[in-house]
Residue frames relative to the residue before (quaternion, step in Angstrom):
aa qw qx qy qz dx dy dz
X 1.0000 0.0000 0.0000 0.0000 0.00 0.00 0.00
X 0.3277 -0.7513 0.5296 0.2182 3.60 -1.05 0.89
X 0.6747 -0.3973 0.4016 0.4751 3.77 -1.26 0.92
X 0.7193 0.4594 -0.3518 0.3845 3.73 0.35 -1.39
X 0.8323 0.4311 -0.1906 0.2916 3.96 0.70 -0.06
X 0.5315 0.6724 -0.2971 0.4209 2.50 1.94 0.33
X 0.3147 0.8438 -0.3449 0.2646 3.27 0.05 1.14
X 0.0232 0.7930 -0.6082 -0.0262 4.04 -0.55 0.66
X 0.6410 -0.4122 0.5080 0.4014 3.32 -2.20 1.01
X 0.3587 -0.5968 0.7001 0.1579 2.99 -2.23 -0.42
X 0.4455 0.7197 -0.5138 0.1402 3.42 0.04 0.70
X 0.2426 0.7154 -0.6361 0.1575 3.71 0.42 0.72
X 0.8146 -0.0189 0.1996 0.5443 4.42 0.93 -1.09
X 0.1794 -0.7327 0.6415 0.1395 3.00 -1.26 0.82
X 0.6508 -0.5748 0.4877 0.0908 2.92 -1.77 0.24
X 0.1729 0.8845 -0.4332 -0.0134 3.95 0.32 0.68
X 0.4394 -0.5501 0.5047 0.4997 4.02 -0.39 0.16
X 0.6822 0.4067 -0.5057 0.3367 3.63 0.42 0.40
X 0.4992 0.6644 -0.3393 0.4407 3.18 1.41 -0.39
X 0.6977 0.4861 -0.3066 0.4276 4.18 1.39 -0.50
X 0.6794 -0.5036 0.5085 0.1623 3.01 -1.69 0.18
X 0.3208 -0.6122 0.6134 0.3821 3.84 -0.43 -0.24
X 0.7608 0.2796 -0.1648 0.5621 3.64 1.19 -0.90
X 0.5867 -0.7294 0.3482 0.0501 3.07 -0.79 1.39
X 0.4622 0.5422 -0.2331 0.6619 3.58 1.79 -1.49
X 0.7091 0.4755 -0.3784 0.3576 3.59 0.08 -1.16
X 0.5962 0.5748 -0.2091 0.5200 3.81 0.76 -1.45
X 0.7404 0.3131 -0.3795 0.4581 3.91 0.20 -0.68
X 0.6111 0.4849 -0.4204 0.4634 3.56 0.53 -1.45
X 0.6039 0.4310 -0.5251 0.4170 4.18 0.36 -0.34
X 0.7608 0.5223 -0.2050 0.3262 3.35 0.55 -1.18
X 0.6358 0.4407 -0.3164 0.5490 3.37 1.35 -0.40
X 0.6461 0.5562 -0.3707 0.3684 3.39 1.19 -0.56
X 0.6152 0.6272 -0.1862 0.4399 3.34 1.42 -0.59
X 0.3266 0.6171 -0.1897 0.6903 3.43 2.42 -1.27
X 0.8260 0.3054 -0.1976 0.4305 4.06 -0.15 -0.81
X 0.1900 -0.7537 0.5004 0.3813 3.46 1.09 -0.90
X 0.0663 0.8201 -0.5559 0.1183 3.61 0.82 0.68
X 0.7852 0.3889 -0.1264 0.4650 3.49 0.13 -1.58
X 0.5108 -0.6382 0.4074 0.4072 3.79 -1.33 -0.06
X 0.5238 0.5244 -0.4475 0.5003 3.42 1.75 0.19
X 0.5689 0.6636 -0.3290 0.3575 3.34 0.97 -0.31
X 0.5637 0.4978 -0.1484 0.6422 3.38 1.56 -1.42
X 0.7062 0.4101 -0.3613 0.4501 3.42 0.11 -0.35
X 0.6904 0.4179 -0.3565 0.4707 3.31 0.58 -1.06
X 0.7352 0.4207 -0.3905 0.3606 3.92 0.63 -0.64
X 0.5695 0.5868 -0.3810 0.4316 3.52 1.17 -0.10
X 0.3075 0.6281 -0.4685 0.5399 3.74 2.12 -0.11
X 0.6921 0.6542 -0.0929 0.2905 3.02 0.45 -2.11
X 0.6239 0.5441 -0.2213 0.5155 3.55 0.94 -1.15
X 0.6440 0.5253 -0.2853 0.4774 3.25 0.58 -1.92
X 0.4987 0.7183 -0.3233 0.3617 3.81 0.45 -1.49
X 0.9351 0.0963 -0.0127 0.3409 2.78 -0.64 -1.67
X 0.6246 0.4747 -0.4729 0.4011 3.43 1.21 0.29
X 0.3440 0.6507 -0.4627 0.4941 3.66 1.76 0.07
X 0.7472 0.2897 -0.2162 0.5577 3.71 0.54 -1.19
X 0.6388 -0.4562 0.5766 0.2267 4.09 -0.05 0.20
X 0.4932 0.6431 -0.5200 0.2698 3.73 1.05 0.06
X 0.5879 -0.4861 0.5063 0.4022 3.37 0.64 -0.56
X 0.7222 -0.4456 0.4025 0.3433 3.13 -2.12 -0.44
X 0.5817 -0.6979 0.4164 0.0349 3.09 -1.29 1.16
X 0.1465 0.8889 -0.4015 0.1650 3.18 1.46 0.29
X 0.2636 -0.6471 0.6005 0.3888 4.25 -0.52 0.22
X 0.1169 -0.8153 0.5632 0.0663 3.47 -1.36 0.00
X 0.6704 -0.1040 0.2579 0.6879 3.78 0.44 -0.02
X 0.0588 0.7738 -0.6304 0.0198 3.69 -0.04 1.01
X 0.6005 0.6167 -0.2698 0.4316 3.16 1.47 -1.10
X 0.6082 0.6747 -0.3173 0.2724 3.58 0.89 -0.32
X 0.0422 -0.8059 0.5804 -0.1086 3.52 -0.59 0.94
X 0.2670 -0.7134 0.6135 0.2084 3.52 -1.03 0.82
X 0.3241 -0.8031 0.4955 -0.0672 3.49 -0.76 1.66
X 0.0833 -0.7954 0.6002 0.0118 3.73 0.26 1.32
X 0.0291 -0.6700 0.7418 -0.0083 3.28 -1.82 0.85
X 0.1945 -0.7447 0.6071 0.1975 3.24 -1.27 -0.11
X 0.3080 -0.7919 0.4679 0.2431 3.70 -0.98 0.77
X 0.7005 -0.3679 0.1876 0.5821 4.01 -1.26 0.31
X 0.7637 0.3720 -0.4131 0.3282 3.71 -0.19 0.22
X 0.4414 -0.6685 0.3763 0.4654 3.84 1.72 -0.02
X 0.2482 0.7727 -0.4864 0.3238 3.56 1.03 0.55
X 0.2121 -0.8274 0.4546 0.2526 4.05 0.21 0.49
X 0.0114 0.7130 -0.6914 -0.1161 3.60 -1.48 0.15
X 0.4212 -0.7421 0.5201 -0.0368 3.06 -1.65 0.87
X 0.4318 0.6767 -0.5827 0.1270 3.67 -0.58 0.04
X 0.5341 -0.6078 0.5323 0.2491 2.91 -1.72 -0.33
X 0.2582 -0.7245 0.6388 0.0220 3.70 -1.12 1.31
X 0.3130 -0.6305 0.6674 0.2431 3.09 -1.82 -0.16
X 0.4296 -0.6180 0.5768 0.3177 3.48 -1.29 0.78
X 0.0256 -0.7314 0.6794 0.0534 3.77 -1.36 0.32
X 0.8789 -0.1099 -0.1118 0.4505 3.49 1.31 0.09
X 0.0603 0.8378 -0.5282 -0.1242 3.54 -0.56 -0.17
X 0.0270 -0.7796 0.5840 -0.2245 3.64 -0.71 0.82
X 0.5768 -0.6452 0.0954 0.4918 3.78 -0.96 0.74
X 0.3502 0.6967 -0.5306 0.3323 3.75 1.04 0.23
X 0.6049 -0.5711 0.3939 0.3908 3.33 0.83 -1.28
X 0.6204 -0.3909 0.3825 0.5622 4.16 -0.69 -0.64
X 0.0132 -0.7688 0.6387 0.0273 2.50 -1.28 0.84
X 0.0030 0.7678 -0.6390 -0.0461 3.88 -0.67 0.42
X 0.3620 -0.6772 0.5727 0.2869 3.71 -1.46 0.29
X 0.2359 -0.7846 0.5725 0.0327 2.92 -1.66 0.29
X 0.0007 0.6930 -0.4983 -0.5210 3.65 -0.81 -1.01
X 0.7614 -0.5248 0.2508 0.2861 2.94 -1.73 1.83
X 0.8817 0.2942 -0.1895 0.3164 3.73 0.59 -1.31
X 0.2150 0.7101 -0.5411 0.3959 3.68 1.52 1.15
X 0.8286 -0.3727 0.2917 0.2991 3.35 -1.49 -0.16
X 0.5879 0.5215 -0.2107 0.5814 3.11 1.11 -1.17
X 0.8360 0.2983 -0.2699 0.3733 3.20 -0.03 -1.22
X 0.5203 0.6830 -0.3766 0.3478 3.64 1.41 0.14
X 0.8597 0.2640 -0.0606 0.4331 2.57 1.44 -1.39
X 0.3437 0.5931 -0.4557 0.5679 3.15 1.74 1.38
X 0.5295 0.4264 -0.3834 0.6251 3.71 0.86 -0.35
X 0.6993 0.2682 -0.3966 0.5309 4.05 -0.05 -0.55
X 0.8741 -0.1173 -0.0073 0.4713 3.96 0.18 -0.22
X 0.3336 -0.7740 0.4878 0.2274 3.17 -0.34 1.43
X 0.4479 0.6178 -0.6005 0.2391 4.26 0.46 -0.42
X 0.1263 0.6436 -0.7509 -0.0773 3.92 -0.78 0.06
X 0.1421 -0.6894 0.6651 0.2492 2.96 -2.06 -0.64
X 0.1010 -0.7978 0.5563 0.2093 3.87 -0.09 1.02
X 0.3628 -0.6637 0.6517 0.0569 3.96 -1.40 0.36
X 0.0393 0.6830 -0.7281 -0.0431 3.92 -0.63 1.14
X 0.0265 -0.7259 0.6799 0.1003 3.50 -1.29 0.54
X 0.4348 -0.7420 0.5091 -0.0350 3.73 -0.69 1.54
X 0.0203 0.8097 -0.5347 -0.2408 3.77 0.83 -0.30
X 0.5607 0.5420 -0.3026 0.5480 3.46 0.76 -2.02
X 0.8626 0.3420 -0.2805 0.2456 3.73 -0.29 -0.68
X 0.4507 -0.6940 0.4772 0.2958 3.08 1.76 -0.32
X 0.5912 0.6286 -0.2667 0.4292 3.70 1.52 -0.19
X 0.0193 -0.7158 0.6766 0.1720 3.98 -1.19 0.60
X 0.0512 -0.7912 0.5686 0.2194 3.42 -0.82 0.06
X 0.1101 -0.8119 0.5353 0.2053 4.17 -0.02 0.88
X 0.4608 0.7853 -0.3868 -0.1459 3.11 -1.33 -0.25
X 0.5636 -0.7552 0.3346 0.0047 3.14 -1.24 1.21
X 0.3326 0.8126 -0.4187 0.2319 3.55 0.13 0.85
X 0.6918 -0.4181 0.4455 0.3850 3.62 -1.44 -0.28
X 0.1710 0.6799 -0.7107 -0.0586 3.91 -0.97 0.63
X 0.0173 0.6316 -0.7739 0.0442 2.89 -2.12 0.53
X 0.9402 -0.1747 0.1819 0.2290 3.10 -1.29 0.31
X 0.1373 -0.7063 0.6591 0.2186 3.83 -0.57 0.14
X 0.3186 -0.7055 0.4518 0.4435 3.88 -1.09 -0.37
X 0.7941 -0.4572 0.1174 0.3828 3.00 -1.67 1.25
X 0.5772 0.5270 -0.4257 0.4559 4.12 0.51 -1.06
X 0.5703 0.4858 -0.4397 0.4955 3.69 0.18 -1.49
X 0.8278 0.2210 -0.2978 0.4210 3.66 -0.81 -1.64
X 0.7367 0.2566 -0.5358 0.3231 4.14 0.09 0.08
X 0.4316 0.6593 -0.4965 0.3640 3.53 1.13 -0.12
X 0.5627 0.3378 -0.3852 0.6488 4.10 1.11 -0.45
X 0.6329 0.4601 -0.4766 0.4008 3.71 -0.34 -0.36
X 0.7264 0.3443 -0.3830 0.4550 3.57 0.17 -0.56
X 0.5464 0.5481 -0.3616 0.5200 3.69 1.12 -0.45
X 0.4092 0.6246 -0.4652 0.4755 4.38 1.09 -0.34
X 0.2415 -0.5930 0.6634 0.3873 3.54 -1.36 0.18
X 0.7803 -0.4081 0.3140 0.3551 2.96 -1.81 0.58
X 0.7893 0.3995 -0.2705 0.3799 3.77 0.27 -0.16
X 0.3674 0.7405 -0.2408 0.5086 2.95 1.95 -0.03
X 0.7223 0.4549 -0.0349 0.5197 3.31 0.95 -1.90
X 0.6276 0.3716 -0.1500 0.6674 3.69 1.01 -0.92
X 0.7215 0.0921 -0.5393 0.4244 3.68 0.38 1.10
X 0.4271 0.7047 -0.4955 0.2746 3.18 1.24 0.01
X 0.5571 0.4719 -0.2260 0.6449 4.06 1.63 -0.47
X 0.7708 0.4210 -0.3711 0.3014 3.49 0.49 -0.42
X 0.7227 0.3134 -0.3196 0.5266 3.39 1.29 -0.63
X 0.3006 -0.6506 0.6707 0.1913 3.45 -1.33 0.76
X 0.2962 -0.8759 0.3735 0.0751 3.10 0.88 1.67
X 0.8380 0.2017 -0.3077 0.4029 3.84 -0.66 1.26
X 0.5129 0.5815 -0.3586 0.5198 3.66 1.97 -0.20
X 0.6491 -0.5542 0.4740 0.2165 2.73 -1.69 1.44
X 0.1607 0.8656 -0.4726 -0.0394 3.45 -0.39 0.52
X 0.6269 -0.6448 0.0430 0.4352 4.18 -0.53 1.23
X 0.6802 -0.0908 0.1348 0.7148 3.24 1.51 -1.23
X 0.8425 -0.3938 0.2619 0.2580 2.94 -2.07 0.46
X 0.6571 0.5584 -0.1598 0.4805 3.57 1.40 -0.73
X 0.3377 0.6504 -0.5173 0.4419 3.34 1.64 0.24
X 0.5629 0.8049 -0.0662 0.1758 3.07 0.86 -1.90
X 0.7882 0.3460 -0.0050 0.5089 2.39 0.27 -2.17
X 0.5570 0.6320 -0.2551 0.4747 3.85 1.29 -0.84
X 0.5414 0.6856 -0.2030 0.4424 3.20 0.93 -0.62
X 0.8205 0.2527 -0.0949 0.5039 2.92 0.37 -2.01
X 0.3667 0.6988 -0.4489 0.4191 3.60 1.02 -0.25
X 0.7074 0.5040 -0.2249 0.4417 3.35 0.14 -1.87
X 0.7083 0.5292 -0.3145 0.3455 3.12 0.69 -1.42
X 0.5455 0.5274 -0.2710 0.5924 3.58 1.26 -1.53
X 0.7689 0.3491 -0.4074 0.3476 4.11 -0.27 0.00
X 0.6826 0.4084 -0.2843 0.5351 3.54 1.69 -0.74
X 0.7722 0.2207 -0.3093 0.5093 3.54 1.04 0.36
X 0.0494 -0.8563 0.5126 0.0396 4.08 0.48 0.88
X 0.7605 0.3592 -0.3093 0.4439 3.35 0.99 0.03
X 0.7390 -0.2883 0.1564 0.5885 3.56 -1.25 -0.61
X 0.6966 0.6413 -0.2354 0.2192 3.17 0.55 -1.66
X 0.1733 0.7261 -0.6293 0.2161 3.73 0.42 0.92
X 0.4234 -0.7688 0.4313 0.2090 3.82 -0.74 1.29
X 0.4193 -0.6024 0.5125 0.4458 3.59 -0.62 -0.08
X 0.4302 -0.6072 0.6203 0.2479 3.98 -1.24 1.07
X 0.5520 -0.5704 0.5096 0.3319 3.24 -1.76 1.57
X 0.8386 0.2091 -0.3450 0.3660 3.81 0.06 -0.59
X 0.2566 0.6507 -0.5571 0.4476 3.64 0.60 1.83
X 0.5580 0.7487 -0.3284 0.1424 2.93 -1.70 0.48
X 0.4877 -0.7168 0.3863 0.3148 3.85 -0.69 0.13
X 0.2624 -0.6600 0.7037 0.0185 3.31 -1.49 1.14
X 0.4956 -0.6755 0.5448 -0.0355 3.34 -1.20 1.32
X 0.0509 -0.9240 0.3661 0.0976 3.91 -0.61 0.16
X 0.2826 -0.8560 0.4121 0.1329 3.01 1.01 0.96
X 0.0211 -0.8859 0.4513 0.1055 3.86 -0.18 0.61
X 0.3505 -0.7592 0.5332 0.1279 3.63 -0.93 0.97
X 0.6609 0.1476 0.1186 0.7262 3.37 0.78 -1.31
X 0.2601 0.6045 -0.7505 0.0612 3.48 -1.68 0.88
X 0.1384 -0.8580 0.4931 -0.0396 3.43 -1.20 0.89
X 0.0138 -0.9371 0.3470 0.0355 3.30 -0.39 1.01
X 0.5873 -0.7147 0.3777 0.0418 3.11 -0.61 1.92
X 0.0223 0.8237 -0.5664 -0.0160 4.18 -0.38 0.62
X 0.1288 -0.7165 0.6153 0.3024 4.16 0.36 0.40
X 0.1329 -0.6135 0.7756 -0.0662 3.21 -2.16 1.31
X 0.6702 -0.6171 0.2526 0.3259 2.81 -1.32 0.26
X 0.7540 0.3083 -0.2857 0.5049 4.00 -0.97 -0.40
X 0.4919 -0.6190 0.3600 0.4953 3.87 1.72 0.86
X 0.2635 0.6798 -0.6001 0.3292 4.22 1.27 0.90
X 0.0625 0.8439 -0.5325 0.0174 3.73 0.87 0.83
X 0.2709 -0.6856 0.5949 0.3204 3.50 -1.21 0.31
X 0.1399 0.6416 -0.7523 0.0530 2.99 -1.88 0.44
X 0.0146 -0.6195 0.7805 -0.0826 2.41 -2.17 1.45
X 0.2421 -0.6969 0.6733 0.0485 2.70 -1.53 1.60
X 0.4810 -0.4487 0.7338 0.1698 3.54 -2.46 1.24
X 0.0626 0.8013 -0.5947 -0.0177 3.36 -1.50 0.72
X 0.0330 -0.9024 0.3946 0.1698 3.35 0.76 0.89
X 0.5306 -0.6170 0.5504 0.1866 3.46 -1.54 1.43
X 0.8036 -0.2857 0.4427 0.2768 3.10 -1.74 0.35
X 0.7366 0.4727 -0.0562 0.4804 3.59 0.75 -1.22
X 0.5914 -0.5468 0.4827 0.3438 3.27 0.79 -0.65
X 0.7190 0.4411 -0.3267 0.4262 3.52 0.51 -0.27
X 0.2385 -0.7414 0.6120 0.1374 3.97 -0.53 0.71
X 0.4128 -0.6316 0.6459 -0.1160 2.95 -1.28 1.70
X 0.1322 -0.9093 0.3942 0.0167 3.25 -0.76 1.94
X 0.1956 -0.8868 0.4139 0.0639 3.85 -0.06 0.66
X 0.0983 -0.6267 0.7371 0.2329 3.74 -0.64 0.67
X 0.0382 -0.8200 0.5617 0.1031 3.24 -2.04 1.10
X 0.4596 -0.7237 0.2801 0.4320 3.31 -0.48 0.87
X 0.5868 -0.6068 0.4246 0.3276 3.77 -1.19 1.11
């Protein structure tokens, strides 16, 4: 089979402007909760979901990284980069995920705070985009999660000098050793250039697959004022 033919309908839900929120934070945390099966609308809705994809041969429904989100920056020439993060919180400030500060990303969020982060839901048929301002969290907040890391978590969080080229794999590991003999207990500190970034969101839009790809989408635009301005867009 060729890349160009791989392809399936959408027809598990739609999307209606009754189905939103005035508050946008309020609308994802449903949708991710539903992405997690947390809630009993959530469970229900994945037992839809179950039924689904074993009609279509998809297999098992399993969650994986729900929290995951590809996180787009750009560096001082507007050159983009990409990867993937993990969510660890969200709240009315916005998402927030950690990081360490002097990697790429976080370089090139200190030279230009605009990002854009990207959830993609398969099982749900769901995207969620969005575009906004990050900066910092304050220090307590980002070691209050660090102490909450398992211990090997925290003890590579010092070992990798996260985005340097580095000769082989045993640099690493050497590292984290050292690290494991100069901290034997729990107490491993959180590194100064560690930590969480915050997303402040302007514009966030949320994507529902239909069929003949007649997808719905509505986009939040937040005003000047505070108030977020709602938009059906055509797919």
């Amino acid at each position: 089979m060729s890349i160009a033919d791989i392809r399936r309908d959408y027809n598990l839900a739609g999307l209606r402007r009754s189905d939103l929120d005035v508050d946008p934070i309020v609308l994802f945390r449903r949708w991710f909760d539903q992405a997690a099966g947390a809630r009993a609308g959530g469970r229900l809705r994945s037992l839809a979901i179950r039924l689904y994809k074993a009609l279509l041969g998809l297999g098992s429904a399993e969650r994986i990284d729900v929290n995951a989100a590809t996180l787009a920056t750009v560096d001082s020439e507007g050159r983009p980069s990409a990867r993937v993060v993990l969510l660890k919180g969200v709240d009315e400030r916005g998402f927030i995920f950690f990081t360490n500060y002097d990697s790429r990303k976080g370089r090139e969020i200190v030279g230009n705070e605009n990002v854009a982060l990207v959830f993609y839901w398969p099982d749900q048929e769901r995207q969620v985009t969005i575009a906004g301002r990050a900066a910092k969290i304050p220090q307590p907040e980002s070691e209050a999660y660090f102490k909450s890391r398992p211990r090997g978590s925290r003890l590579a969080a010092w070992a990798s000098r996260q985005s340097e080229a580095i000769e082989n794999r045993e640099v690493l590991e050497s590292r984290w050793r050292e690290l494991q003999a100069k901290y034997p207990g729990e107490d491993v500190p959180m590194p100064p250039n560690w930590g969480g970034f915050v997303i402040a969101p302007v514009r966030i839009e949320f994507w529902q697959g239909r069929p003949s790809r007649l997808h719905d989408r509505f986009r939040y635009a937040k005003q000047p004022e505070g108030k977020w301005i709602i938009e059906r867009l055509s797919p």
